[in-house]
C-alpha positions in Angstrom: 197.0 186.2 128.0 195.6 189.5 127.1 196.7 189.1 123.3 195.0 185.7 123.5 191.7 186.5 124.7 191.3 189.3 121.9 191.8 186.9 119.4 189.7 184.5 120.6 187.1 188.2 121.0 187.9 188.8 117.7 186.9 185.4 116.2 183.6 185.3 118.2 182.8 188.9 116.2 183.9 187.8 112.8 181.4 184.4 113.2 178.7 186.4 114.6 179.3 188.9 111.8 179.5 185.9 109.2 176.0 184.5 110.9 174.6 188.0 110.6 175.8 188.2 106.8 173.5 184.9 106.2 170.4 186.1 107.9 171.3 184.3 111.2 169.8 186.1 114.3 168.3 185.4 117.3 164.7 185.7 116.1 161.4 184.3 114.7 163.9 182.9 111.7 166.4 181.3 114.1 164.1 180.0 116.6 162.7 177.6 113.3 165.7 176.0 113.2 165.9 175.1 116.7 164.9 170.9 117.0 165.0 169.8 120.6 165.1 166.1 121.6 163.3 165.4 124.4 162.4 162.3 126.4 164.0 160.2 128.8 168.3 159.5 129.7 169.0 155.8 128.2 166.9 156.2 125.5 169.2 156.4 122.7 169.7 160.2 122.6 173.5 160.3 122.0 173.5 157.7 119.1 170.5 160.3 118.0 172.5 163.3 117.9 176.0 161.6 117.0 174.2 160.1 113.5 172.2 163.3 112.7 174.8 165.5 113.9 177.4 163.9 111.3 174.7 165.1 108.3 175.5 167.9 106.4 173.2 171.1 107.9 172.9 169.9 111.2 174.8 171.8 114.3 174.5 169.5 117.3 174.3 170.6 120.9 175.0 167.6 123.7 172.8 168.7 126.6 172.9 172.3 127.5 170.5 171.6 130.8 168.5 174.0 130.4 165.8 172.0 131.2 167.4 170.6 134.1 168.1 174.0 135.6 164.7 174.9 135.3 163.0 171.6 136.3 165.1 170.2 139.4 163.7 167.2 140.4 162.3 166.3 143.8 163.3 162.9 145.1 166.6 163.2 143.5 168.0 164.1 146.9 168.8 162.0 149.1 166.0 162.0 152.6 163.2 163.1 150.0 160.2 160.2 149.9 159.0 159.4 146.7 155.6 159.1 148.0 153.1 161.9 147.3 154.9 163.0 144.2 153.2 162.9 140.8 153.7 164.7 137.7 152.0 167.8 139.3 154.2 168.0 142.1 158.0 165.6 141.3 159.9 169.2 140.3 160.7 172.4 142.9 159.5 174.8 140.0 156.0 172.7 139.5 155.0 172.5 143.4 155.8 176.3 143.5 154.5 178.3 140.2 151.6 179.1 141.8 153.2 181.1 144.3 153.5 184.7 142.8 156.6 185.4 144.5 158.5 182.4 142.8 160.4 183.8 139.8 158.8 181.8 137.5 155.2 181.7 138.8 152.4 181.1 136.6 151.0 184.3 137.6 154.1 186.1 135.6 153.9 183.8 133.0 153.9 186.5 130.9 156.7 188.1 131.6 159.7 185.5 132.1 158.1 182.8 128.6 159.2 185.3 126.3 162.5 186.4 127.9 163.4 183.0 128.7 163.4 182.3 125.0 165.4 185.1 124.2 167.9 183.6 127.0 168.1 180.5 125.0 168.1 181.9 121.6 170.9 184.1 122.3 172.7 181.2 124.4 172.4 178.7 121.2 172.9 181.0 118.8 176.5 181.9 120.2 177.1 178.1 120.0 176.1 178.8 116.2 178.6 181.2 115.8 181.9 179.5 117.4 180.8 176.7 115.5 179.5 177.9 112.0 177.7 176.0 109.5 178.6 175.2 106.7 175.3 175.2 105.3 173.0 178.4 104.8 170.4 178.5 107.7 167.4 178.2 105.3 169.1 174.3 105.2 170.8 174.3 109.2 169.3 172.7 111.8 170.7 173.6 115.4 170.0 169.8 117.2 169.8 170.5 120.8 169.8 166.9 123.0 167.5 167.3 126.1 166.7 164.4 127.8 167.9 165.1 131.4 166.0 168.5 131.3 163.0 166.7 130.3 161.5 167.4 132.8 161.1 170.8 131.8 159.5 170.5 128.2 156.7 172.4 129.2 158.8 175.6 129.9 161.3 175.3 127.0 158.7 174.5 124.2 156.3 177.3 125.8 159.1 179.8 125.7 160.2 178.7 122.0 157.0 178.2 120.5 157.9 178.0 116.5 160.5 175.1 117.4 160.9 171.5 116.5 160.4 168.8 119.1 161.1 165.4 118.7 159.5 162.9 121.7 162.8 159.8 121.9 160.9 157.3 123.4 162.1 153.7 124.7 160.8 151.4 126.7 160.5 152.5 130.6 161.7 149.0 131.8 165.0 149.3 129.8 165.8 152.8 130.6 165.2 151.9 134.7 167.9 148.7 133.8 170.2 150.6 132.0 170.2 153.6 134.5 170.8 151.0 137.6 173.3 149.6 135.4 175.4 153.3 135.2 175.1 153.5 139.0 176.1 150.0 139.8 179.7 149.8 141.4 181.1 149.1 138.1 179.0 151.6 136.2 180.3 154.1 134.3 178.5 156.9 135.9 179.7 156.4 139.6 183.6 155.9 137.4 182.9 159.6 135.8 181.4 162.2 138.2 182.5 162.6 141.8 180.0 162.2 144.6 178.0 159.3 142.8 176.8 157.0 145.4 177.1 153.6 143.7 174.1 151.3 144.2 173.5 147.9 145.1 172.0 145.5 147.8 169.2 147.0 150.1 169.6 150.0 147.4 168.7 148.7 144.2 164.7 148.5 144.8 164.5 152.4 146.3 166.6 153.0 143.0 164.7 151.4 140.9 160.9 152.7 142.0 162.6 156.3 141.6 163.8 156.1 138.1 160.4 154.0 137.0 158.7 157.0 138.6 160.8 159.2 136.7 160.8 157.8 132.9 156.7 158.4 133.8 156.5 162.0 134.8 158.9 163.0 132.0 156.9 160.8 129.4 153.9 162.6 130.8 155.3 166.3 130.7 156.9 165.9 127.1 153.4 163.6 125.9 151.3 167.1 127.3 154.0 169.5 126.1 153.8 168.6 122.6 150.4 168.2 122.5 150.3 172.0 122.7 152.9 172.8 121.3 152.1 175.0 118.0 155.5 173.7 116.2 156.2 170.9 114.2 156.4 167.6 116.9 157.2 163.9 115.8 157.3 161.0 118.1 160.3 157.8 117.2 160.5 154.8 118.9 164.0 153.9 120.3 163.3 150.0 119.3 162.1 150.9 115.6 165.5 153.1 114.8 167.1 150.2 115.8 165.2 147.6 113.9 165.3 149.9 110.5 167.8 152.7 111.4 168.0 153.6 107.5 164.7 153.8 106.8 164.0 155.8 110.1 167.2 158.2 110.4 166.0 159.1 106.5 162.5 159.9 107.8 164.1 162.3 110.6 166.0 163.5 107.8 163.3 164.1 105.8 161.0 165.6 109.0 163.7 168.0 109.0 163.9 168.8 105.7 167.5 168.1 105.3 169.1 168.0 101.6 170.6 164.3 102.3 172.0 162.2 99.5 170.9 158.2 100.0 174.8 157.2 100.5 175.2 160.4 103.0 172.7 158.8 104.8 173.7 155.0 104.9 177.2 156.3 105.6 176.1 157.8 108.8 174.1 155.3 110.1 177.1 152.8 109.3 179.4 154.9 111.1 176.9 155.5 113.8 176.6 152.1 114.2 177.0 150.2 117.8 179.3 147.5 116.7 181.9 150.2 115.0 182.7 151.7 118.9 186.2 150.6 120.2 185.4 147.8 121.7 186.5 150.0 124.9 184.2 152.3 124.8 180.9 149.7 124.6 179.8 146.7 127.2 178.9 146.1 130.3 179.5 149.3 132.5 180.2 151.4 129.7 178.3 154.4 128.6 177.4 152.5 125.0 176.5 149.4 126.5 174.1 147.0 124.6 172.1 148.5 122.3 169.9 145.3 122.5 166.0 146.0 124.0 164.5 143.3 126.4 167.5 143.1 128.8 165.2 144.5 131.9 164.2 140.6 131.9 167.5 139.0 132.4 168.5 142.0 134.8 166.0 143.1 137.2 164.8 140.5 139.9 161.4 139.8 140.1 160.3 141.6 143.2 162.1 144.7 140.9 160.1 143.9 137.5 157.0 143.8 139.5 158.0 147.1 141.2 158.5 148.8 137.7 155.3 147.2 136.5 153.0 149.0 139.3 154.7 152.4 138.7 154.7 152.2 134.4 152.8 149.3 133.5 149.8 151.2 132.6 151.4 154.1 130.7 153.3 151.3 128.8 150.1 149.9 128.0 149.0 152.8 126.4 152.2 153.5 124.5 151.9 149.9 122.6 154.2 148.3 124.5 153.9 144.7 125.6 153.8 143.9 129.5 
């Protein structure tokens, strides 16, 4: 074992000496490189980073949870009501930062930002090293997929100013289906991780209000987040990539400012494709399981499509989306 772990020591130090060679550090220059995606689980965030991540110059990262850590959400425990909470108030960190003895109060805001994104820096860029590009970093993008730490935009993009966010949005009403369809008693989610309660019956409507109520405050924090954010932002539609996923993978590309040939492109998009998964691996109570907008009509009851329509029907509204 000992001769084992000082190889593996020694190959960390020869790719952190190889990044060093190239100008790779964990500063103002790195921190440009960094593209988060943010928005909401369900949203087509894996498909995202699994199309871009094949491209040559990208180094993908499949949710680090940082943002989750940071941002722990309020009625997802079990006993907590749902009532009262808002976007103020539906994370522990955002009902306390304006107590000065909380760690990361707003009143010391100035000290933890900047070390915070020195913490993440130095935590992707050692991801960076054990995985090197092949590109040099002046053409690497480090992809970082973010959607369950959402929540926390605010606090990531604050910290990492000079970074690149990109808002995955999708349509509330097909995020709430497709998250009661992981937790179903067939769903791959209450299959995968141990202590997943599944739900159904008297269940599904308390279910379905929290994770309406939840696609809005994280819509709301990455919407506000982004709108101060000093870096370069750029909002996609779930439902247009997959309407014209060519055309709108080659204007991520292009946003950013990847060297992609025309056939590299196609050929990820083909590969990425839903229809090329094992047939396995997609379906019903799968994790790829439809790819198709619009099923929150066939699936949620009535009584449930009107509950989702009081909680996001407005914000919908103002996305563009048809009620």
């Amino acid at each position: 074992m000992p001769a084992v772990d000082g190889r593996v020591a020694q190959l960390r130090r020869r790719g952190a000496l190889a990044l060093a060679r190239r100008g790779i550090g964990p500063g103002t220059r790195f921190e440009s490189k960094i593209t988060w995606i943010f928005g909401s689980p369900r949203s087509g965030s894996t498909w995202v980073l699994l199309t871009l991540g094949s491209l040559q110059g990208i180094v993908p990262i499949n949710e680090p949870l940082i943002g989750d850590y940071l941002g722990d959400i309020v009625c997802d425990y079990r006993g907590i009501s749902i009532e009262g909470l808002d976007v103020s108030n539906f994370t522990f960190e955002r009902q306390r930062r304006h107590v000065a003895d909380q760690f990361f109060s707003e009143a010391y805001r100035d000290v933890w930002s900047p070390l915070l994104g020195k913490l993440i820096k130095a935590r992707l860029l050692a991801h960076v090293a054990r995985n090197p590009p092949a590109t040099p970093l002046s053409k690497t993008t480090v992809l970082v997929k973010e959607p369950n730490g959402s929540q926390a935009a605010d606090l990531i993009l604050g910290a990492l100013p000079r970074t690149r966010a990109l808002f995955l949005l999708r349509d509330g009403r097909d995020v709430v289906d497709s998250e009661l369809a992981a937790v179903a008693p067939a769903g791959w989610l209450s299959r995968e991780f141990q202590g997943i309660t599944p739900v159904g019956g008297d269940d599904r409507m308390e279910f379905v209000v929290r994770s309406a109520s939840k696609w809005l405050w994280r819509t709301q924090v990455v919407e506000e987040a982004m709108r101060r954010h000093p870096g370069p932002t750029l909002t996609v539609r779930y439902e247009d990539l997959l309407a014209d996923p060519v055309r709108q993978f080659g204007a991520l590309a292009r946003w950013l400012t990847l060297d992609v040939a025309d056939a590299q492109l196609e050929r990820a998009v083909d590969e990425g494709a839903f229809g090329r998964l094992p047939a396995a691996q997609r379906g019903p109570g799968q994790f790829f399981r439809s790819a198709q907008p619009g099923l929150w009509r066939e699936n949620l009851s009535a009584d449930e499509q009107d509950a989702v329509e009081r909680v996001l029907g407005a914000k919908l509204r103002q996305l563009g989306y048809e009620s």
